[in-house]
N, C-alpha and C positions, 0 to 999 in steps of 0.2 A: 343385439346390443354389442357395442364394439368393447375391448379392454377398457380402454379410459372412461368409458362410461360408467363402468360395473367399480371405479375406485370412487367410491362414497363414502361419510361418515353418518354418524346420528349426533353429532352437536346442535346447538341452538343454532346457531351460525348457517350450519349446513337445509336444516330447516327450514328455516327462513329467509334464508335467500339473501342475506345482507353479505354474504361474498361478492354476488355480484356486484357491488358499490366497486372493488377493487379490481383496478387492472394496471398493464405496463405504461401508467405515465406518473408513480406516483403517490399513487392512491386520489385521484382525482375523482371530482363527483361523478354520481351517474349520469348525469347531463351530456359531459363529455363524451362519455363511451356511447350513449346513443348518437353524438352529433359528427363521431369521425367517420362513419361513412359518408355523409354527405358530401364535405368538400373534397374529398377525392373522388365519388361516383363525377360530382359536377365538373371535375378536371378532366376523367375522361371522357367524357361526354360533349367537351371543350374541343380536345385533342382529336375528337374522329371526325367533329364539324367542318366544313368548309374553307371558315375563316381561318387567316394565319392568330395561331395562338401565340401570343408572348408575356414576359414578362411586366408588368407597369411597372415604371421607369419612378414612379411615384404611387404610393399606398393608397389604395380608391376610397379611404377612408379616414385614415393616421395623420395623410399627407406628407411633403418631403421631408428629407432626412436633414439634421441640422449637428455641428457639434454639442455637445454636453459634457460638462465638467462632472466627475467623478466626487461624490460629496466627501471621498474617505483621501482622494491627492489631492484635491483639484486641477487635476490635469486632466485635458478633454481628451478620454481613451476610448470614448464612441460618439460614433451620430444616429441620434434617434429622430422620432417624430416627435415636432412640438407638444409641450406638457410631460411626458416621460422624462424621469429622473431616475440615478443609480449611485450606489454604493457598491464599493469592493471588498476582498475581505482573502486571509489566507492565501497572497502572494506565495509562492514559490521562496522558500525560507524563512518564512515569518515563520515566531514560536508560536506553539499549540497552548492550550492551555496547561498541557503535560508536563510543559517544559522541551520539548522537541520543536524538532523544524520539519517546516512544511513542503514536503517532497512536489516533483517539481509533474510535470505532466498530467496534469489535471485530462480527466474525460468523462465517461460518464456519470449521473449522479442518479438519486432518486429521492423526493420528498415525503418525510410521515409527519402526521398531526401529533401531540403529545397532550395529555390530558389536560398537562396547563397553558396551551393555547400557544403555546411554542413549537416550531418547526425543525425535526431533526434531518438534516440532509445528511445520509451515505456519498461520498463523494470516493472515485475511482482515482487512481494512480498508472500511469501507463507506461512505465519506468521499466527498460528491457537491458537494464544492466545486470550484472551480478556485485551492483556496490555493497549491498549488502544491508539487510533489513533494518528500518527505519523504528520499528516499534514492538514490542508482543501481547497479542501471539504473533508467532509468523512460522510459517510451512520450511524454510530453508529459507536460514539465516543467512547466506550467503546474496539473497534475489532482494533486489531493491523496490519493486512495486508493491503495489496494499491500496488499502483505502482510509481515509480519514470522515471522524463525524463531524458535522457543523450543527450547531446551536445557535434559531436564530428566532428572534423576538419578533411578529410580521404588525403588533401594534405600535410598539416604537422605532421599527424601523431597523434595526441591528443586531449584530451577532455579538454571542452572550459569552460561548466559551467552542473548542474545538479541540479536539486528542486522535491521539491515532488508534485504529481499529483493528485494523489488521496488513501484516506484511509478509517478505519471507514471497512474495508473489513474483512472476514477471509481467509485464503490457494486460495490466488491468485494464480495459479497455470499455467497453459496457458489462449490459447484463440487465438487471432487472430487478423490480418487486415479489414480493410475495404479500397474499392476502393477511399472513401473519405479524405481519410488519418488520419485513426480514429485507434485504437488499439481496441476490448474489451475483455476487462478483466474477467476473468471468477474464481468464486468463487467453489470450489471442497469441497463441504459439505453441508450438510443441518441443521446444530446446530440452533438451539435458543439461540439467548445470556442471562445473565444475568437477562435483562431489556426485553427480550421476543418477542426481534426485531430476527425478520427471515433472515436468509442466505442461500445461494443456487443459488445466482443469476450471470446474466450478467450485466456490469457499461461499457459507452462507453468514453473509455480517447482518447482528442484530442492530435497529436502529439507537437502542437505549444500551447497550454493553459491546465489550469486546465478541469481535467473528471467531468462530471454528476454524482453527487453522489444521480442520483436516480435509481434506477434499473427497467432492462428492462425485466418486469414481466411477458409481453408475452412469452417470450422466455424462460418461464420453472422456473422452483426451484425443482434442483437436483445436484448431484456433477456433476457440468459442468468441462470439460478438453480444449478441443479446439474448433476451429470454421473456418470456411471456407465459403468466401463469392460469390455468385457468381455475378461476376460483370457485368453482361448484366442484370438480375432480381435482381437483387437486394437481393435474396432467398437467407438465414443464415441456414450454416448445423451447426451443433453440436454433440459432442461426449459426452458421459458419462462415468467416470472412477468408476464403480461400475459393479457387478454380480448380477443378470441378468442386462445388460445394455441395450438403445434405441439410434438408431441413427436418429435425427430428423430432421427439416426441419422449419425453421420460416417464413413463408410467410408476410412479414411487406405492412400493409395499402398501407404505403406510401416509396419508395423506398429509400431517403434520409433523411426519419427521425424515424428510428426504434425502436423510443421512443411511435412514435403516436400510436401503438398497432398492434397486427396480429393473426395470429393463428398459432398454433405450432402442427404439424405433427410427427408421428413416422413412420418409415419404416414398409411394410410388404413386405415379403418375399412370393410369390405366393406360396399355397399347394393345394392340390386338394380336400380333406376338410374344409379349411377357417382356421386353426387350426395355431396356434403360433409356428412358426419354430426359433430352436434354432442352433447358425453356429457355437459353441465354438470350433468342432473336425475336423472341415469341412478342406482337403487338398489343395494345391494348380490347379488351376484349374476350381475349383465347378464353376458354374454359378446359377442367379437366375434370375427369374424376379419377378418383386418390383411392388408397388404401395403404398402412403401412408392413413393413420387414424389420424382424428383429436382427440386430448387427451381434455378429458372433462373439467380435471379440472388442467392447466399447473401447478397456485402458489396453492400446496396443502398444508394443513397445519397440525399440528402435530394430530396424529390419525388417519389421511384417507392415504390413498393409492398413493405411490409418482409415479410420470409420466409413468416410465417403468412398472411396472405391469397395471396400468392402459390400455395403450398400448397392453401389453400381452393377457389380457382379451379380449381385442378388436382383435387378431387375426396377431397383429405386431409381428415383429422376432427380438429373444434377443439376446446378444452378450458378450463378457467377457472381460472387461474393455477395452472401446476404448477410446483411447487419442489423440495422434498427429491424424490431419487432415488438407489438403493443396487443392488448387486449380489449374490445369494445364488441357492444351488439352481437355477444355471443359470437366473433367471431376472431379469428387470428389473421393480424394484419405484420405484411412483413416485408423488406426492403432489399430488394438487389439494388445495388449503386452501382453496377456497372452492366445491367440485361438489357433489352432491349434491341430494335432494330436497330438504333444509332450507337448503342454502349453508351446513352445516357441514364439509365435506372428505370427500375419498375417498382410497382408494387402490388403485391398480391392482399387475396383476400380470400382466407381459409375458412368452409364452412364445417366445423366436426360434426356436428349432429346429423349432415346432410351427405358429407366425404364426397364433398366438392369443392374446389378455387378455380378461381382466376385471375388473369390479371387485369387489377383496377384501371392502372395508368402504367403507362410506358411512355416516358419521353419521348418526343418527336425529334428535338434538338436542346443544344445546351443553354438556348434562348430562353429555352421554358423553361428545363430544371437539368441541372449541372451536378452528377452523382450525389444526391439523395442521401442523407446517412442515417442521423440521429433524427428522430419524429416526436414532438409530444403535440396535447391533445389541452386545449384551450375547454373553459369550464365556461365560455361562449359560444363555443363550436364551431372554431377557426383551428390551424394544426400550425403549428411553427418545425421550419425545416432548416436542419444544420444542415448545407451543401459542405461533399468533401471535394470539391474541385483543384480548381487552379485561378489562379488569378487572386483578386479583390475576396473579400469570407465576410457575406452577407448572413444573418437570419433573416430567413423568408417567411411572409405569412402565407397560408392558402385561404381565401375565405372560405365561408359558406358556399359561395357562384361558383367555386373553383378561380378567384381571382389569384393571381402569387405575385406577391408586391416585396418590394424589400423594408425589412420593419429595424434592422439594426447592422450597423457597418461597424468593422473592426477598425479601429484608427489606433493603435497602440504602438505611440514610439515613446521611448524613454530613452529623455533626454542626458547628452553625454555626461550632464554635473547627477545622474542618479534623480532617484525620488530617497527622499528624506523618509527611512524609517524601514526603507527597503533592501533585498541584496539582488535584486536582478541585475543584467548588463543592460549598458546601453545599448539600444540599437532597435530597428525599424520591425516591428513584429506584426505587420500589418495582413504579412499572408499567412498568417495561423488560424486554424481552423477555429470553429463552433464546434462545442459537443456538450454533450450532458445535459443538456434545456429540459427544466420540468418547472413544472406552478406549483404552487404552495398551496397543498390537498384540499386544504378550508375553505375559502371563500375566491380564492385564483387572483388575488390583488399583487402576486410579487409572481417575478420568472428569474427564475435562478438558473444560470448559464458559466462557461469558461471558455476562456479562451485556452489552449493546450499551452503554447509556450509566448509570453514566459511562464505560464502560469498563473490563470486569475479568475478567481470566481465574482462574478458580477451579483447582483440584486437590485432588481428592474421593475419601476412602479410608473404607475400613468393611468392616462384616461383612458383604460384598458373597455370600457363601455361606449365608446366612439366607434368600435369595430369589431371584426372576426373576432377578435385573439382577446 
């Protein structure tokens, strides 16, 4: 029986197995988590076929892409497929309900149910300045990123109220659920401030109250990107968005409070030398088998050796910037954006109980998928994919077949006379990325999304029963 195995509790919860309902999209039904291997097994299975695989030019189900007026400007800031409609909310400087304003860099997000049938979204801040924290708590007053909660009503359609959670942060960038109904926030850098207070960490924000702004040290100081919990052990994976990267493993003391310390793990990749195996080229298909290395020294400080080489030396396998990472089917599913033969993305698929992966899908070309980032997980059992490329910033669906269609185009220019009510600039925002994309835990009728700058949280409804997603 491995570590993570042996970290169990005796709650009801743990008994009965209703953790497994929660994983990294959310807290989305179990539906999900059984249906996201599908459309990624069917993609690679697409990808080793004969046939040239590409993207459809038009959604084999949604149909084409058309403008839509925004119900909260009226200004058409996307094109969906016919019958979908959206509202926006929490531009970049709108007040909170706090009385604050609304820091600017929206990125990742995660949805919780609330007793009263209300939707609390953790939303991330990705703000790598040291202007200086927006709200408290905050870790060092001097770092301008954090996260903010949204409060949003999914039967009438709107947000209710929103404050800020926690700051004092730098390039919040993702991160993750927890089965507690906990968001953490994951810091993407390892700067020094100023004042020579260290960044690189995880903060754990509650959905209903202000975050911990103390950081949770076990679990590394490195560009952290996502995280993935598994909710029978309690066991915290992590990804790192850096070259060479390590994919880790936090084994926490104690299962519900991941503050009290643990030990933090990197993957090794079996060789038949002991020797550090690197997957950056590796095609769809490879298989490994794994075991992990505990890292000596997790909060390293400036001069010494940050986790992933550490790791490396120790005979762990590195990887080329992994980001999105989610939990379903009992297994850990995770995202290089830039692996592969071509250096268009992969994604793996972690089995613990078995201390085996592989990788699912590796891009052939950027035809088919164009660096991979943020992933969530449809309560139909379609996956929706934030590309971080270049060019045009689609949300892609993947079906059930492994179809990948384009399901929403960024159109967001704001025009030179301003939007009335707002303080963004003018000007043509049309290549900013997707991130954050999660469903609304309940019943999957809204998809909550941003676009990074200017900043803007979308809420996105339709005839979401016509397809994948």
């Amino acid at each position: 029986m491995s570590d993570a195995e042996m970290i169990t509790d005796s709650t009801d919860e743990a008994k009965s197995g209703t953790g497994r309902r929660q994983f990294l999209t959310g807290g989305l039904a179990a539906a999900a988590g059984l249906a996201a291997l599908g459309p990624l097994e069917a993609l690679g299975a697409r990808t080793a076929g004969a046939a040239p695989l590409k993207k459809h030019r038009v959604g084999p189900d949604y149909g084409p892409l058309q403008p839509v007026k925004d119900h909260t400007t009226g200004l058409a800031l996307l094109r969906l497929p016919k019958g979908f409609e959206y509202l926006t909310y929490g531009w970049t400087g709108d007040e909170l309900t706090d009385g604050r304003s609304t820091p600017a860099a929206h990125d990742g997000m995660a949805a919780f149910h609330r007793r009263d049938d209300k939707i609390t979204i953790v939303r991330n801040h990705e703000v790598g300045s040291f202007s200086g924290a927006f709200t408290e708590p905050n870790y060092n007053p001097q770092a301008g990123g954090g996260t903010t909660n949204l409060v949003f009503n999914p039967k009438t359609g709107e947000f209710t109220e929103a404050w800020g959670s926690l700051s004092g942060t730098i390039r919040n960038c993702a991160g993750g659920p927890t089965p507690a109904g906990s968001w953490l926030t994951c810091e993407e850098t390892t700067v020094v401030g100023p004042d020579g207070t260290r960044h690189g960490y995880v903060f754990e924000v509650p959905h209903h109250k202000p975050g911990d702004p103390t950081p949770i040290k076990g679990m590394g100081r490195f560009s952290h990107e996502a995280v993935a919990v598994h909710p029978r052990t309690g066991v915290v994976y992590l990804t790192e968005d850096d070259t060479p990267s390590g994919l880790y493993r936090y084994l926490p003391k104690r299962r519900h409070d991941l503050a009290a310390g643990g030990r933090l793990q990197m993957m090794v990749i079996e060789t038949e030398d002991g020797s550090s195996y690197s997957t950056y080229e590796d095609p769809t298909g490879t298989e490994y088998r794994t075991s992990w290395v505990d890292i000596p020294n997790p909060d390293f400080a400036p001069g010494e050796q940050r986790p992933a080489l550490q790791g490396q030396a120790l005979g762990a396998a590195v990887f080329t910037r992994l980001e999105g990472a989610w939990w379903g089917n009992d297994r850990i599913y995770v995202v290089s954006t830039s692996g592969g033969t071509v250096g268009q993305g992969q994604v793996f698929e972690y089995d613990p109980a078995a201390e085996r992966m592989r990788v699912l899908f590796a891009s052939p070309d950027a035809a088919v998928l164009n660096n991979p980032d943020n992933i969530c997980v449809s309560p139909r059992g379609g996956i929706v994919l934030c590309e971080d490329g270049s060019g045009v910033e689609f949300l892609h669906g993947l079906t059930t077949d492994g179809e990948i269609f384009p399901f929403a185009l960024n159109d967001v220019v704001i025009p030179e006379s301003g939007v009335p009510g707002k303080s963004v600039e003018p000007g043509d925002y049309r290549g900013s990325e997707w991130c954050g994309s999660t469903f609304d835990p309940r019943k999957g009728d809204w998809l909550f999304a941003n676009i990074q700058s200017p900043g803007i949280t979308f809420a996105i409804t339709g005839p979401w029963q016509d397809g994948s997603l």
